[in-house]
C-alpha positions in Angstrom: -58.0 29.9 -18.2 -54.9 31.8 -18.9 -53.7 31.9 -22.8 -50.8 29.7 -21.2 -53.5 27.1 -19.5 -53.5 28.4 -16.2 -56.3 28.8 -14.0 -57.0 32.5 -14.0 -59.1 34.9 -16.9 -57.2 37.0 -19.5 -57.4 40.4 -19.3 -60.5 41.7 -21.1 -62.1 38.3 -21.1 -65.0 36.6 -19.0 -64.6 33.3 -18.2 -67.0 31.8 -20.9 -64.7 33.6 -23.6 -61.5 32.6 -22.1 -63.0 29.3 -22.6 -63.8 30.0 -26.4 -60.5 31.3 -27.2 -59.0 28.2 -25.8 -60.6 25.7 -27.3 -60.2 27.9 -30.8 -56.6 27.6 -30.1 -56.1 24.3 -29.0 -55.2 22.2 -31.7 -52.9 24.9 -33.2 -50.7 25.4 -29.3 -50.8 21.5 -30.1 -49.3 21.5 -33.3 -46.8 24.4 -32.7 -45.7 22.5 -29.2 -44.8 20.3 -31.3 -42.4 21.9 -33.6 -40.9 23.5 -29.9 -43.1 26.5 -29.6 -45.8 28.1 -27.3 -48.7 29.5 -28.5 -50.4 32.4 -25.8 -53.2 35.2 -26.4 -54.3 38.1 -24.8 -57.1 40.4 -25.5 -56.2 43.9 -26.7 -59.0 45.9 -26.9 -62.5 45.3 -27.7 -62.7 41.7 -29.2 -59.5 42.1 -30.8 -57.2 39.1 -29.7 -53.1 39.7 -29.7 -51.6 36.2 -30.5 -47.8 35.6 -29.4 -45.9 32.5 -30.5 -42.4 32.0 -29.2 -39.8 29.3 -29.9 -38.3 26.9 -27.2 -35.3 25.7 -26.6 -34.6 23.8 -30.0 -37.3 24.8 -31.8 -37.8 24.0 -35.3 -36.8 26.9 -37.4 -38.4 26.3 -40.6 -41.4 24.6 -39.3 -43.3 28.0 -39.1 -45.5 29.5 -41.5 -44.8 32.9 -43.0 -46.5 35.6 -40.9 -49.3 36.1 -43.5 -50.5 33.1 -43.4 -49.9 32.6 -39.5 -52.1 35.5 -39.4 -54.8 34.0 -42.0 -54.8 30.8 -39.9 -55.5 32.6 -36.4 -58.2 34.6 -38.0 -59.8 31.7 -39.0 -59.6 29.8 -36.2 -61.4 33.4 -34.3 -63.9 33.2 -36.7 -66.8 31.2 -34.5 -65.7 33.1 -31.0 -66.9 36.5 -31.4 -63.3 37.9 -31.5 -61.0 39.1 -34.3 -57.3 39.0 -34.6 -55.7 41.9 -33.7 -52.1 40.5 -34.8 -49.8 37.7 -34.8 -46.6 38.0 -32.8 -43.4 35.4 -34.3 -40.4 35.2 -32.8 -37.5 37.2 -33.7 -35.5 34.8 -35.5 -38.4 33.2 -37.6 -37.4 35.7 -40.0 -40.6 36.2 -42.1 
């Protein structure tokens, strides 16, 4: 799977690990989907995963985390895949 649910395999990731970083995302795209934004990863690198949030059409503004702790949460949720946060993209006008 795609970091946006479609059928496919992020670069840099085999199928199994596509599969990993999915579910290790899951309930967070969830959450954030439903405060108006999309959650999508890539892999940068060796094991190093580039996470990209980006608001919707009436997103909620102050529903978002700060970036450290954005980036805290992601690392955890890594933790049992094998991979390890590269960074933690927000959108412009999240302004932390």
């Amino acid at each position: 799977m795609t970091s946006d649910g479609a059928p496919g395999t992020p670069a840099g990731a085999g199928a199994a690990d596509a599969a990993g970083l999915e579910t290790a995302f899951r309930r967070f795209r969830d959450m954030l989907a439903s405060d108006g934004y999309t959650l999508s990863w890539s892999v940068n690198g060796r094991d190093r995963v580039v996470v990209q949030i980006e608001a919707g059409p009436g997103a909620c503004a102050d529903c978002l985390v700060p970036l450290p702790v954005m980036e805290a949460i992601m690392s955890d949720a890594l933790a049992p895949t094998g991979y390890a946060l590269d960074h933690v993209v927000l959108p412009p006008q999240a302004g932390h």
